[in-house]
C-alpha positions in Angstrom: -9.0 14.8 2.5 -11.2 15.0 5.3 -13.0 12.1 4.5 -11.0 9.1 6.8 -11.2 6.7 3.9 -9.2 8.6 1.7 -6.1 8.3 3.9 -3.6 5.6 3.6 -2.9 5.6 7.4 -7.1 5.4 7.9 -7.0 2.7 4.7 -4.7 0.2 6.3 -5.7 0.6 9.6 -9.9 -0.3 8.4 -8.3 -2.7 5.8 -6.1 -4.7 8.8 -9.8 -4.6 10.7 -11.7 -6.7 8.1 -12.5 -3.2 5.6 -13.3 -5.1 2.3 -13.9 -1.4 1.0 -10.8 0.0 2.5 -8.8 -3.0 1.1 -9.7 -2.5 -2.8 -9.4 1.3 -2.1 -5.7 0.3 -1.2 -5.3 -2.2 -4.1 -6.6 0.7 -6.4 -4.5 3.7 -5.2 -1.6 1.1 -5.4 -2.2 -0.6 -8.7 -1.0 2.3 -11.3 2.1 2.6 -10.2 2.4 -1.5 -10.1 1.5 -1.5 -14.1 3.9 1.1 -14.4 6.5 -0.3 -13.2 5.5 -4.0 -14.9 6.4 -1.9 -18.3 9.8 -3.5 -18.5 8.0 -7.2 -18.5 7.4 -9.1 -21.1 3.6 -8.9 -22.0 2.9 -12.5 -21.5 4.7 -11.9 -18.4 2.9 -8.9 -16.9 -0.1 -9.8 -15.7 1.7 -12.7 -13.2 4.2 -10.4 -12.1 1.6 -7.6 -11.3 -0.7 -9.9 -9.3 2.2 -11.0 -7.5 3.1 -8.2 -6.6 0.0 -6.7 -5.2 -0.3 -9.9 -3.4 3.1 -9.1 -1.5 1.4 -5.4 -0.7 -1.6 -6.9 0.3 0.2 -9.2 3.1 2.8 -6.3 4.1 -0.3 -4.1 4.3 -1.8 -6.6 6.8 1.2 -7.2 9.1 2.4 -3.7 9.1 2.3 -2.3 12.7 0.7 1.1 12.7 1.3 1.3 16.2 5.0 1.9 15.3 4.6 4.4 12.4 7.4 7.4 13.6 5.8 11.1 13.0 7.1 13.3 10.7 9.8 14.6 13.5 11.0 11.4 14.9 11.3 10.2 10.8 13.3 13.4 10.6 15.5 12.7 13.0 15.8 8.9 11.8 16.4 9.4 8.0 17.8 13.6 7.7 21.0 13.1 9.4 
């Protein structure tokens, strides 16, 4: 993991920048778990509802403020009551 690009912090932060690279790395790390959740679709149906889905990441990804991301003691505090 010490390469930056493998992290999702690093990934959405090049991705929010203009990273083309960092943006399909996202869309790929995030895209098995979209088809498995898509399992309960209807076939004909599956391929729409995973596109728009990943098209909902994409934006959130994009307007997500990494400026206010908590670390891990301030989430505890938040969440672990």
């Amino acid at each position: 993991m010490n390469n930056p690009k493998t992290d999702l912090f690093d990934l959405v932060h090049f991705a929010q920048a203009g990273d083309k690279k960092a943006m399909l790395s996202l869309v790929e790390r995030f895209t098995p778990l979209i088809r498995k959740s898509c399992r309960s679709v209807k076939q004909q149906d599956r391929q729409d509802i995973e596109q728009q889905i990943l098209e909902k990441i994409i934006i959130a990804m994009k307007n997500y403020n990494l400026e206010e991301v908590p670390d891990y003691l301030a989430f505890c505090e938040k969440y672990c009551k």
